[in-house]
C-alpha positions in Angstrom: 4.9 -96.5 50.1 8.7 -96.6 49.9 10.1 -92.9 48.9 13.9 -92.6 48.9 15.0 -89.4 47.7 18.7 -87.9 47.1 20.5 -91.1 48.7 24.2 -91.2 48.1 25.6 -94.2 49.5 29.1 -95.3 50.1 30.8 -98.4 50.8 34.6 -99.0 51.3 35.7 -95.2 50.2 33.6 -95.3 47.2 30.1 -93.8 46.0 27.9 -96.5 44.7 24.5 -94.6 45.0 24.6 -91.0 43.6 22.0 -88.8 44.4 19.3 -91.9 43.6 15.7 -91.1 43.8 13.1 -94.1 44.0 9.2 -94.2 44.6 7.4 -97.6 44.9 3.8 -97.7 45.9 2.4 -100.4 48.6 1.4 -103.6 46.7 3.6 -102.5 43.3 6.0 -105.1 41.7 9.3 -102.8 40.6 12.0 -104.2 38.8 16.0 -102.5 38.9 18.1 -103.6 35.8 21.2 -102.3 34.8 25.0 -103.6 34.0 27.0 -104.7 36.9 28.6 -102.6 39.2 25.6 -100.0 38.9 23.9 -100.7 42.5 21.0 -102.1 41.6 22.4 -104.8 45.1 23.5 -102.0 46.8 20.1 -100.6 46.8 18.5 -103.8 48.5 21.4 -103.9 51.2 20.7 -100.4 51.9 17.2 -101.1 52.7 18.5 -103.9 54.7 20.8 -101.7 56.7 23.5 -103.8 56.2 26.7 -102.3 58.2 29.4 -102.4 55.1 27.1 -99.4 53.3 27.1 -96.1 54.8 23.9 -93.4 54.2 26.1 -90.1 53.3 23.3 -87.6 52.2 19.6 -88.1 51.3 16.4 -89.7 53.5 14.4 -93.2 53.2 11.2 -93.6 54.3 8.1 -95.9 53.9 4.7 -95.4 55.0 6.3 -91.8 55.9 8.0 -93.4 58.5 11.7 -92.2 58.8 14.0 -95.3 58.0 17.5 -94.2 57.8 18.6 -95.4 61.3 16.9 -98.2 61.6 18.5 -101.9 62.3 18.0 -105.0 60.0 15.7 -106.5 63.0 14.0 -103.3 63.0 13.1 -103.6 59.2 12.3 -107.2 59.8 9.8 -105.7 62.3 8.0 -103.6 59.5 8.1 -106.7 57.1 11.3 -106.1 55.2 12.1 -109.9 53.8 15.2 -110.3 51.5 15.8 -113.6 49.9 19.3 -113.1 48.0 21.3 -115.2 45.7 23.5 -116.8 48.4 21.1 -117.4 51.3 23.3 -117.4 54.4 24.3 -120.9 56.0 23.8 -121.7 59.6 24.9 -124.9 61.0 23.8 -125.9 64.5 19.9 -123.9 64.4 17.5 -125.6 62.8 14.7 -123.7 60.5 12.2 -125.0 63.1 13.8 -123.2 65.8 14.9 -120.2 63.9 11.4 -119.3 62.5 9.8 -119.7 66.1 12.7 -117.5 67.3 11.6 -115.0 64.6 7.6 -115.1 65.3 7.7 -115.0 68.6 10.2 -112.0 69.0 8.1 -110.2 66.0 4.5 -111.2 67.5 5.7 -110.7 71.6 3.8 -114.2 71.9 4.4 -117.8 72.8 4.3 -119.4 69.6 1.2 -122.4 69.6 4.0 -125.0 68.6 1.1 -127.1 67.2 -0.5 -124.7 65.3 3.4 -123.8 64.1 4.4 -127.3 63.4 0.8 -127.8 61.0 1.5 -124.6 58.9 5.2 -125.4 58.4 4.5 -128.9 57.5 2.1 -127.5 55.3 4.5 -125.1 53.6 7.3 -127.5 53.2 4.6 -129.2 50.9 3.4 -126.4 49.0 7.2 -125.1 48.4 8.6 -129.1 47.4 10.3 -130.2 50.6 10.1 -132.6 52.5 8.8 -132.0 56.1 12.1 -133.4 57.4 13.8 -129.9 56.2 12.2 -128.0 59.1 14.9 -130.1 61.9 17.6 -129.3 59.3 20.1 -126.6 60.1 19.2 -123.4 58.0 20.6 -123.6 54.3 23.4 -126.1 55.7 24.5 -128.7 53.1 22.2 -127.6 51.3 22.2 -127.7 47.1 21.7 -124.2 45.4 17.8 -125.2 44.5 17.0 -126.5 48.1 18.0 -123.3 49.5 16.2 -121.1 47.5 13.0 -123.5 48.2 14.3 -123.0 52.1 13.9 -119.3 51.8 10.7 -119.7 50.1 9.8 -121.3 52.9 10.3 -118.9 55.4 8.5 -116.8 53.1 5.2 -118.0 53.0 5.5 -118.7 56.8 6.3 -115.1 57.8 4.4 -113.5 55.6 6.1 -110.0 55.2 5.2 -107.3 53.3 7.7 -105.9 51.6 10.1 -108.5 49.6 13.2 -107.7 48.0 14.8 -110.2 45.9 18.4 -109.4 44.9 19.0 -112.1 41.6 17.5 -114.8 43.1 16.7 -116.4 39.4 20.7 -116.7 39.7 21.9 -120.2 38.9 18.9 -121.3 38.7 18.2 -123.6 35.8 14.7 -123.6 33.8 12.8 -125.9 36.0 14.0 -124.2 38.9 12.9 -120.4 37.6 9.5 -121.8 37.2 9.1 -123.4 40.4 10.7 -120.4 42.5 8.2 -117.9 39.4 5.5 -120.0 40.2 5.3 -119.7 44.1 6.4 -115.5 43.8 3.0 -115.4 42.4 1.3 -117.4 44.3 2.7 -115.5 47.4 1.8 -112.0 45.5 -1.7 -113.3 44.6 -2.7 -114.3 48.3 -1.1 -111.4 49.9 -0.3 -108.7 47.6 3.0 -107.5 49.1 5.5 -105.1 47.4 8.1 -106.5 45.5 11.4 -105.2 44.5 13.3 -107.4 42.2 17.0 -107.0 41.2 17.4 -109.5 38.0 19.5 -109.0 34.8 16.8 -111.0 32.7 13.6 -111.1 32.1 12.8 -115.0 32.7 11.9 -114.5 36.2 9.3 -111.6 35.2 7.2 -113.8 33.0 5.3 -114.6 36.1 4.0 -111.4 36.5 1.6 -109.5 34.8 2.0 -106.0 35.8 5.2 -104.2 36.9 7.2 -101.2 36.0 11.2 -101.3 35.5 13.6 -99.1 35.9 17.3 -98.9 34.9 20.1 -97.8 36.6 23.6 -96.3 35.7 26.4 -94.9 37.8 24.1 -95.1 41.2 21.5 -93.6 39.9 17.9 -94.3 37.4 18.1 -93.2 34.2 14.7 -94.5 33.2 11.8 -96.3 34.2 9.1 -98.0 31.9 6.6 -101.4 31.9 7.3 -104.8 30.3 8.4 -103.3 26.7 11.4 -101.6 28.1 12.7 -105.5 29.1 12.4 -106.5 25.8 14.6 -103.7 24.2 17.2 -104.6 27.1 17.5 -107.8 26.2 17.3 -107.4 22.4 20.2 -104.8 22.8 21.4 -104.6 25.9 22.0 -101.2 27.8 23.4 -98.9 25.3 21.6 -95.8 25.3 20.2 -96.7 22.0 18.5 -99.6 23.5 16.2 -97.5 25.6 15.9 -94.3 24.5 17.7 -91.5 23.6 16.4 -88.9 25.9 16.7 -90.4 29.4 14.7 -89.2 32.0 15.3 -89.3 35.5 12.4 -91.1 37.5 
């Protein structure tokens, strides 16, 4: 279970995250809406430990394991997985060498290159790539689809946990939602992770069944609700009107 409670967050002089409480349970799908600016992306960088955000008041933890100080390989290590809207480029290491890199330091084994090499050519099947893509340099030259599919595909091969995705429906055009909806279940059907997704829209969410939502507004929830709550959102927006006049604090 992920509990953050009272987190104020900073970044660049400026409070983004305002005394934000946040419970999701192991194996829930939760979804953070909410205009821009509100740190709904703030939230998964946080998580992340990126270095730009600084923790000023308040405690994370998850499986009632203190989580404040840890480092982003450290979260890796619990099965933390973010896949983002830009997935980062890297020219000169190949996904081949960088997902060995990854299991061997997370497992403390040799990696069984053969055994490797079958599951990743497997995967780049499954995900619609061809099994050239695991010599090429990691989102480099990539188009916008091919990389989410190349994040997908260390997806399925890590198999983390916990999986935050900050927009990644972003830019994405019809046929790419379903293919990158499609596979999100798949994952969440043969491992049941948790899922936190950051979206502005509900087309991603039609793949799932059963998730709760909860909106945000100046750093902190305001309300949380199931699938009905998306559909006032995107019938009128985020007025206060739109979902509910009495807003309760999660």
């Amino acid at each position: 279970m992920l509990e953050i409670k009272k987190l104020t967050v900073e970044a660049q002089n400026k409070i983004i995250l305002n005394n934000l409480d946040l419970n999701i349970e192991n194996g829930e799908i939760r979804v953070l809406m909410g205009p821009n600016g509100t740190g709904k992306s703030t939230i998964c960088k946080v998580l992340m430990h990126h270095p730009d955000y600084n923790i000023i008041n308040g405690n994370i933890k998850y499986d009632d394991k203190d989580i404040n100080n840890f480092t982003p390989t450290e979260m890796g290590r619990l099965g933390f997985f973010l896949l983002g809207q830009n997935p980062t480029e890297i020219e000169g290491i190949t996904n081949a060498e960088l997902l060995r890199s990854i299991i061997g330091e997370r497992t403390g084994k040799k990696v069984d290159i053969f055994a490797f090499q079958k599951k990743l050519t497997e995967i780049c099947a499954m995900v619609g790539l061809p099994k050239e893509f695991m010599h090429r340099d990691v989102n480099f030259n990539m188009s916008g689809g091919e990389k989410k599919k190349n994040e997908l595909l260390y997806l399925f091969m890590l198999e983390p946990k916990f999986i935050i995705l900050d927009e990644i429906d972003s830019g994405l055009d019809v046929d790419a939602i379903k293919i990158v909806g499609e596979l999100l279940k798949k994952y969440y059907d043969m491992y049941h992770p948790t899922i936190l997704i950051v979206t502005h829209h509900g087309d991603i969410l039609k793949y799932f069944t059963d998730y709760q939502v909860s909106v945000l507004e100046s750093g902190k929830i305001i309300k949380t609700g199931d699938k009905e709550l998306v559909k006032d959102i995107e019938i009128n927006g985020f007025r206060s009107n739109a979902i509910g006049g009495n807003l309760d604090n999660e």
